[in-house]
VMD Tcl script that draws the C-alpha trace (Angstrom):
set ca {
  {-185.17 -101.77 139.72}
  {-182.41 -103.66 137.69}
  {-179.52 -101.06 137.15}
  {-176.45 -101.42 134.41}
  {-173.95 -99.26 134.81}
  {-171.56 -98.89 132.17}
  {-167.86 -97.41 132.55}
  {-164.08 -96.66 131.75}
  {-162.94 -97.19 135.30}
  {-164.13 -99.28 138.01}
  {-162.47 -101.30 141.62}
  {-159.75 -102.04 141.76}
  {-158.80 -98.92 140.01}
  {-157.75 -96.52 142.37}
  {-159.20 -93.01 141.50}
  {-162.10 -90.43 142.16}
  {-164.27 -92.41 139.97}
  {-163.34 -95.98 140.65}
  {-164.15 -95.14 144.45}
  {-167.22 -93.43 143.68}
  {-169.11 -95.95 141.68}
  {-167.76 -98.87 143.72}
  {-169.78 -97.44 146.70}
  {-172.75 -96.53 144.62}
  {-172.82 -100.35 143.63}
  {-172.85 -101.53 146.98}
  {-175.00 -98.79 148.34}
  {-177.70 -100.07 145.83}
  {-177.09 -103.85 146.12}
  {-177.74 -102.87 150.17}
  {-181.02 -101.45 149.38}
  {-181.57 -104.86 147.23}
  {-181.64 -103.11 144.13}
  {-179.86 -105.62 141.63}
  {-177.08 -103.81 139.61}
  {-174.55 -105.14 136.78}
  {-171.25 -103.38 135.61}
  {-169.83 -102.99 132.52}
  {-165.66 -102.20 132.56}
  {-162.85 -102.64 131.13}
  {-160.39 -105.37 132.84}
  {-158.10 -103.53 135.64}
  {-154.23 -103.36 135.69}
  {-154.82 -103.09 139.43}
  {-154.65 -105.67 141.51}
  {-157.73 -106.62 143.84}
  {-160.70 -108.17 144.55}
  {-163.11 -108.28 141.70}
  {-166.48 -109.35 141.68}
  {-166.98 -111.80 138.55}
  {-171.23 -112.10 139.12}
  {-171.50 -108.20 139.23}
  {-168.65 -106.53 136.93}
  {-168.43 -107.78 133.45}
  {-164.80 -107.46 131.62}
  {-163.35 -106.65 128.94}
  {-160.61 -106.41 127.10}
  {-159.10 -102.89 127.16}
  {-156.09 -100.59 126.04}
  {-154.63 -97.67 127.60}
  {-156.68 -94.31 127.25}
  {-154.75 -91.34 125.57}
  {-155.04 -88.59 128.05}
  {-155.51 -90.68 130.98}
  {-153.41 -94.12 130.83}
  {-154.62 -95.37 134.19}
  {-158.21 -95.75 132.70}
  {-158.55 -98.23 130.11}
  {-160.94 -98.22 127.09}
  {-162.73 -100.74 126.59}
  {-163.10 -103.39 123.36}
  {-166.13 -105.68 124.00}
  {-167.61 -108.46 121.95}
  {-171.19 -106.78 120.91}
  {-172.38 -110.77 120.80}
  {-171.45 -110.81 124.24}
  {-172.45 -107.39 125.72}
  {-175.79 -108.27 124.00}
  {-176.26 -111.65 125.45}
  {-175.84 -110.31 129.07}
  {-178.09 -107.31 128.89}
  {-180.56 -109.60 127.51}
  {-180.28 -111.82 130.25}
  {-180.12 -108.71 133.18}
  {-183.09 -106.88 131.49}
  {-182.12 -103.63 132.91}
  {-185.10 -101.08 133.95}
  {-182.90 -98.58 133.88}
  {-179.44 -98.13 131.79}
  {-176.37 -95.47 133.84}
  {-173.56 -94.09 131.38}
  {-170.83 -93.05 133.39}
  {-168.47 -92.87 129.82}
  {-169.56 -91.49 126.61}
  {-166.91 -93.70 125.16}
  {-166.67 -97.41 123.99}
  {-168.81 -99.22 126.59}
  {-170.88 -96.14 127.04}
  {-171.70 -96.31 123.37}
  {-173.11 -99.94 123.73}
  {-175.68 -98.56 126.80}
  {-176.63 -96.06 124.86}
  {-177.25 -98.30 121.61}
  {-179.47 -100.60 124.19}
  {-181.20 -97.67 125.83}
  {-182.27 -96.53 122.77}
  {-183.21 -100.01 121.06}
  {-185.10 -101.28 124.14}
  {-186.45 -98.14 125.02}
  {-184.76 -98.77 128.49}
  {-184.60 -95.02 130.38}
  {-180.95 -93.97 130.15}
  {-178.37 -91.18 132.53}
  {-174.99 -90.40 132.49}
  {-172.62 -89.06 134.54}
  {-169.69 -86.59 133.77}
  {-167.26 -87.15 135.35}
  {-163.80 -85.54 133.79}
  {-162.82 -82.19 132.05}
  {-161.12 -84.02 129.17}
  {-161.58 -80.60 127.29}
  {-159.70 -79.09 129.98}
  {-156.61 -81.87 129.06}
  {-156.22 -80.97 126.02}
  {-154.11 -78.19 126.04}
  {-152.34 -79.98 128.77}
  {-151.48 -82.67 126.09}
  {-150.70 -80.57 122.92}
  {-153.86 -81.07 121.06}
  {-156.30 -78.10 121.91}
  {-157.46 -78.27 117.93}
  {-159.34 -81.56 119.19}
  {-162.17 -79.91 121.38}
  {-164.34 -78.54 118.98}
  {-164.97 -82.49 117.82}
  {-165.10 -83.70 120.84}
  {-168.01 -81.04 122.26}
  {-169.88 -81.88 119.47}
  {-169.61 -85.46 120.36}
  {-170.79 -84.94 123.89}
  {-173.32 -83.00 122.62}
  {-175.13 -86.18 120.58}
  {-173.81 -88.60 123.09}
  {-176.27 -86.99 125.81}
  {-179.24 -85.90 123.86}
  {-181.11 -88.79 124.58}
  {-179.98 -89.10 128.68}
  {-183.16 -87.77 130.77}
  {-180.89 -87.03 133.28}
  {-177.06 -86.33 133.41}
  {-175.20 -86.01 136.38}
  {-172.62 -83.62 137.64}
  {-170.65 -83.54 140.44}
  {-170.52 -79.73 141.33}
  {-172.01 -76.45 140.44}
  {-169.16 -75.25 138.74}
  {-169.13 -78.34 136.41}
  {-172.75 -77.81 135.51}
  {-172.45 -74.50 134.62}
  {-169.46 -75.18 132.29}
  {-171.39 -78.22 130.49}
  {-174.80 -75.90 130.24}
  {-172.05 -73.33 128.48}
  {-170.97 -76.17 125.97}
  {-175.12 -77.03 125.33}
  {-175.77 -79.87 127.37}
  {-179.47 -80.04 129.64}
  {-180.89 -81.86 131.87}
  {-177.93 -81.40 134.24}
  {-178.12 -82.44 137.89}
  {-176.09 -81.85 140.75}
  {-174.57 -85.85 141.93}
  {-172.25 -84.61 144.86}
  {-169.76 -86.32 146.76}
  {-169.19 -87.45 150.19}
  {-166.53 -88.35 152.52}
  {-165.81 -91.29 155.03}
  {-165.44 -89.31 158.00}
  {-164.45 -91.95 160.00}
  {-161.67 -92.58 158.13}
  {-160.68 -89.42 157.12}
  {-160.12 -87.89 160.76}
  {-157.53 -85.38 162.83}
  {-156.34 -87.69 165.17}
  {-153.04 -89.34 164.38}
  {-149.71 -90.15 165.70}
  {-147.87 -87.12 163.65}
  {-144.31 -88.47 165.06}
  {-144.68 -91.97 163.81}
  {-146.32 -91.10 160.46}
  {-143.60 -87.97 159.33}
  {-141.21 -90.35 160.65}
  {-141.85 -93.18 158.09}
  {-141.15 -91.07 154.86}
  {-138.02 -89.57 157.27}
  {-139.95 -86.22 157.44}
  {-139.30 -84.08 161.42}
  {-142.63 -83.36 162.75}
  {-141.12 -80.33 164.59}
  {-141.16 -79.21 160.41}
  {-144.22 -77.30 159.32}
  {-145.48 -79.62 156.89}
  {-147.39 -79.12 153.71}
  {-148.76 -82.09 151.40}
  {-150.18 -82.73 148.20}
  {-152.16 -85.71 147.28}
  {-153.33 -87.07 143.78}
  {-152.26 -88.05 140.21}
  {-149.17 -86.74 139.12}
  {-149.99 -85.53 135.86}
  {-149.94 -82.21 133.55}
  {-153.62 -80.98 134.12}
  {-153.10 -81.46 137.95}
  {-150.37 -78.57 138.07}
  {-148.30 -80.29 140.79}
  {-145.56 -77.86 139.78}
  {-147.32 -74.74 140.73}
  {-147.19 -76.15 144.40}
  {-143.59 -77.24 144.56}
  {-142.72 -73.72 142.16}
  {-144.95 -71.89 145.60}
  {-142.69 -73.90 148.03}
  {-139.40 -73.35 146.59}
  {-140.86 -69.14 146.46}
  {-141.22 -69.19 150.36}
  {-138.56 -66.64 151.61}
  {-135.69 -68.62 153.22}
  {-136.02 -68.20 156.43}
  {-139.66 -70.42 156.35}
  {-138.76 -72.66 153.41}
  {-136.09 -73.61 156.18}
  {-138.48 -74.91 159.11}
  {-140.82 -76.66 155.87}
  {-140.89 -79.65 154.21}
  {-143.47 -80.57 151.59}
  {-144.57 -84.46 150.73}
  {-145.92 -85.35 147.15}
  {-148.08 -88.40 147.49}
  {-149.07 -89.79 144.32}
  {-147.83 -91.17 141.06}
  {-148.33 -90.74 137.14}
  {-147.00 -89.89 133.88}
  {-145.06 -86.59 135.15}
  {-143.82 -88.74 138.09}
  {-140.30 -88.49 136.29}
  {-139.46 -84.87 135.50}
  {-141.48 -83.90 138.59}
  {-138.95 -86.00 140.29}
  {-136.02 -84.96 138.13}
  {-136.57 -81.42 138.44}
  {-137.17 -81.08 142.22}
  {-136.18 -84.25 144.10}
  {-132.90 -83.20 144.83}
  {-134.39 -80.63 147.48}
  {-134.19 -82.89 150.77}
  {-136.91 -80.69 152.06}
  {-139.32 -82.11 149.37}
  {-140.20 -86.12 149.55}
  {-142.19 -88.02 147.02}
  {-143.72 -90.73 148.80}
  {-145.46 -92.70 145.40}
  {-148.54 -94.00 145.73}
  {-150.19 -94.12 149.01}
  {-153.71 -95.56 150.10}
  {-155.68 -96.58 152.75}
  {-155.02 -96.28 156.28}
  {-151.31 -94.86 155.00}
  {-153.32 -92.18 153.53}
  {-155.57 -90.98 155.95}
  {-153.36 -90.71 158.47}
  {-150.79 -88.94 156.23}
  {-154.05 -86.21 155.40}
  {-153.96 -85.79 159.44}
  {-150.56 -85.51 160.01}
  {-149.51 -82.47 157.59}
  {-150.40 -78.66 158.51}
  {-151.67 -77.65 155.26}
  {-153.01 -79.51 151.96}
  {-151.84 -78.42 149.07}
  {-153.99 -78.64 145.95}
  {-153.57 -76.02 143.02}
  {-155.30 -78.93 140.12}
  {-157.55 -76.01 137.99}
  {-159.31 -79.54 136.15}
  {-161.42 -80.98 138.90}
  {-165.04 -81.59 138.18}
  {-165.27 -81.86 141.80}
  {-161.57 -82.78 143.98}
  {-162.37 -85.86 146.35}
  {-158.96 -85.28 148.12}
  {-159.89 -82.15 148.85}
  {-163.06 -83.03 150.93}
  {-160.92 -86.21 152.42}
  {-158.56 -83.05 153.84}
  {-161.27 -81.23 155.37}
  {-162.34 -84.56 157.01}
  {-158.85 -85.01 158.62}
  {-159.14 -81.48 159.99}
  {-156.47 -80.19 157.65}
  {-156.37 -76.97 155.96}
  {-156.96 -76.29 152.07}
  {-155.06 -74.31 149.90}
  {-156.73 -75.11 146.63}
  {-157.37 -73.07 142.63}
  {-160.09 -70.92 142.57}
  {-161.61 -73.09 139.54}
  {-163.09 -75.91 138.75}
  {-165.13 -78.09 141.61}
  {-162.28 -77.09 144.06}
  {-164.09 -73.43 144.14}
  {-167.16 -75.02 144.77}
  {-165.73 -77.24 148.01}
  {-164.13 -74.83 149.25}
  {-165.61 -71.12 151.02}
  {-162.81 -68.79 150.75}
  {-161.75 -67.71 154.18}
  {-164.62 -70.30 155.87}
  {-163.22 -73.78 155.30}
  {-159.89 -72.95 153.38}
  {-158.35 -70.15 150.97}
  {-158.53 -70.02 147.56}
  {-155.50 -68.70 144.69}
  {-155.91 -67.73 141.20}
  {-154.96 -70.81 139.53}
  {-151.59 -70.81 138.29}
  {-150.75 -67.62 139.98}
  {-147.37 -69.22 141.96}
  {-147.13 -65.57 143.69}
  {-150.56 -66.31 145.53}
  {-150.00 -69.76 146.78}
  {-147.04 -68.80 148.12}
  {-148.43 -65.92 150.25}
  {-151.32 -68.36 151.16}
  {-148.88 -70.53 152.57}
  {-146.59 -68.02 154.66}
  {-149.93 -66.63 156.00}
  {-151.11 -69.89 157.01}
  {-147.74 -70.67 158.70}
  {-147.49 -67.24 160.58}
  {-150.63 -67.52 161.83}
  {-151.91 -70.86 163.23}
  {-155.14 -69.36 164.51}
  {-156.36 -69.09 161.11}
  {-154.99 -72.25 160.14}
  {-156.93 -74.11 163.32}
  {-159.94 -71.76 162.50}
  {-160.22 -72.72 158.31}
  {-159.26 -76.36 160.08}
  {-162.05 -76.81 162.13}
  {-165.02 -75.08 159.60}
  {-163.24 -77.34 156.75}
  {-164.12 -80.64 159.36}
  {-167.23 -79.41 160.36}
  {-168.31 -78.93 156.51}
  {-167.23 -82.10 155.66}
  {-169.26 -83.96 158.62}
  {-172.25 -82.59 156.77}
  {-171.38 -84.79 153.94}
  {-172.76 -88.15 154.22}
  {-172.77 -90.33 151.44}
  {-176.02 -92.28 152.24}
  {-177.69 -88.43 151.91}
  {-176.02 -88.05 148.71}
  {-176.54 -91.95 146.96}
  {-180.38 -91.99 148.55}
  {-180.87 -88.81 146.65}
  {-179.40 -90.01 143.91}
  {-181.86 -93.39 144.38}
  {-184.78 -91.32 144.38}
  {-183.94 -89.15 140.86}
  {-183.28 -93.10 139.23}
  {-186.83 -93.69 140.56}
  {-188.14 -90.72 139.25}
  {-186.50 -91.31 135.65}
  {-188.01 -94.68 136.07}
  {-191.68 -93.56 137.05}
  {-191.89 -90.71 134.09}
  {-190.68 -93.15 131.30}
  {-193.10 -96.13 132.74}
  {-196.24 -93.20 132.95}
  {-195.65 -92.24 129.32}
  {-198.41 -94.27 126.95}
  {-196.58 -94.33 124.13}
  {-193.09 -95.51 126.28}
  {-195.37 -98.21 127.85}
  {-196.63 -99.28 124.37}
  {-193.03 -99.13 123.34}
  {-191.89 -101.65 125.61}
  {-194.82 -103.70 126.12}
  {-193.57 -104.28 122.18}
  {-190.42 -105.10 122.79}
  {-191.09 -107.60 125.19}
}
mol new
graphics top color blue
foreach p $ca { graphics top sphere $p radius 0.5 }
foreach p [lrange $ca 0 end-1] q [lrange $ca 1 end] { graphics top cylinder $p $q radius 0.2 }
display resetview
């Protein structure tokens, strides 16, 4: 199997789907399945792998400036698919480079999937131009006609694309490092470094500070705590993005709340361990990585009842769910969690012990098997066979 994998994001970018298809790549080159990708040239810096990713030249993307969209030579593009002869063609944009696997899928005959990865319908509001998504549903609609598979990262996600039309949805879920992601930690020396007491009850929130994530709604749920708690609590936003300013503006004068920028890594993990309660009220996810990588470091969730976040967490198993939005609820979440640290070690402890259970080598060899499959059924079809046997 020869896979090309097309996409808007890719390592060194540091996001959900970066990180996702960077160990998909070298799950499959460790099962010696040859794979070439696609992707627009990174503004991060880091290793990059000139023999397997293919650049290009690329411009910011509208509601998302850390990904890039792509503007490849066709000549080019062309001239190395030729030369990879890909059995099997994975769209994980519908956009520019996803538009130039598709054109080859369907030229060649090659069997094509996608992945979905982001509710950009879901931004839109966010970013003043709801009047956009009846366009842009129709264009996802004739993007993935002609995938025999797409793949979605949660339940909740697959319903909301079968509700919009799509088919031939399947369920691509995500794992966790839980090794790296882990409880124990030196709590002392980690608060200390962004000048945090660990005697404080500590609450954190990790991702991309943007609109659709609704950051606000957690530092809005902090500031509601009644004073005597807000007092003996201090609440770290790791991350960075385009509301990084006014986020900063508005509540950064509070020496009880401390944006730490972006963190990574080791820094990361052990800053999941150290906090008492993980903070994530996003209502966009298609599935929330961060909020898995909590679980792992035996942490407890306090995440929207919507999107893939609902579908991660078990209310009152692994972590509590609000209404999302609903600044009222988060804050009661959050008092009840700090009054009561028997629930919080219970939720703690079911959250770790669910995310244990998710190994990524289950998830990618699953995901092996359905390219396999896609494979098989287009190479047993006569007319498919003829097809190709044409093209060649």
């Amino acid at each position: 199997m020869r896979v090309a994998l097309f996409t808007d994001t890719f390592l060194p970018d540091v996001n959900g789907v970066a990180k996702t298809l960077g160990r998909w790549t070298r799950f499959l080159e460790s099962k010696d399945v040859a794979c070439k990708v696609f992707a627009p040239t990174s503004m991060t810096e880091g290793d990059n792998d000139p023999f397997r990713v293919e650049r290009f030249y690329s411009i910011p993307f509208l509601l998302y400036p850390e990904c890039r969209l792509a503007i490849p030579n066709p000549l080019n593009v062309r001239k190395s698919l030729h030369a990879f002869q890909p059995t099997i063609i994975h769209c994980a944009t519908p956009f520019n480079l996803g538009l130039f696997g598709l054109h080859h899928a369907r030229k060649h005959k090659t069997p094509l999937v996608a992945s979905y990865h982001t509710h950009f319908d879901q931004y839109l509001s966010h970013y003043k131009i709801p009047w956009v998504e009846p366009t842009l549903w129709k264009y996802m609609q004739w993007f993935h006609q002609s995938c025999q598979k797409v793949y979605v990262p949660s339940k909740s996600t697959m319903e909301h694309l079968q509700d919009k039309g799509l088919s031939h949805l399947e369920i691509w879920s995500r794992g966790v490092d839980a090794e790296r992601f882990q409880p124990i930690v030196d709590r002392k020396s980690v608060l200390g470094t962004y000048g945090v007491d660990p005697a404080k009850f500590v609450m954190l929130y990790v991702g991309r500070l943007a609109p659709e994530k609704s950051v606000e709604v957690a530092l809005d749920s902090f500031h509601a705590l009644p004073a005597t708690i807000r007092e003996d609590c201090h609440l770290i936003i790791a991350g960075d993005g385009p509301s990084s300013g006014i986020l900063r503006e508005c509540y950064g004068g509070d020496p009880r709340v401390t944006f730490t920028g972006f963190v990574q890594g080791t820094q990361l993990a052990e800053l999941y361990a150290a906090a008492d309660v993980f903070l994530f009220p996003s209502a966009t996810e298609t599935f929330g990585n961060v909020v898995l990588e909590s679980m792992a470091s035996g942490t407890t969730v306090i995440g929207a009842a919507a999107g893939g976040v609902q579908d991660t967490i078990e209310h009152e198993v692994t972590g509590l769910l609000c209404p999302s939005g609903d600044v009222a609820a988060f804050t009661q979440a959050i008092v009840r969690l700090y009054e009561s640290l028997e629930t919080r070690y219970r939720l703690a402890f079911a959250g770790r012990e669910f995310a244990l259970r998710q190994s990524w080598d289950h998830i990618f060899n699953r995901l092996l098997t359905s390219y396999e499959e896609v494979v098989y059924r287009t190479s047993a079809n006569p007319s498919q066979m003829h097809a190709n046997r044409m093209i060649r």
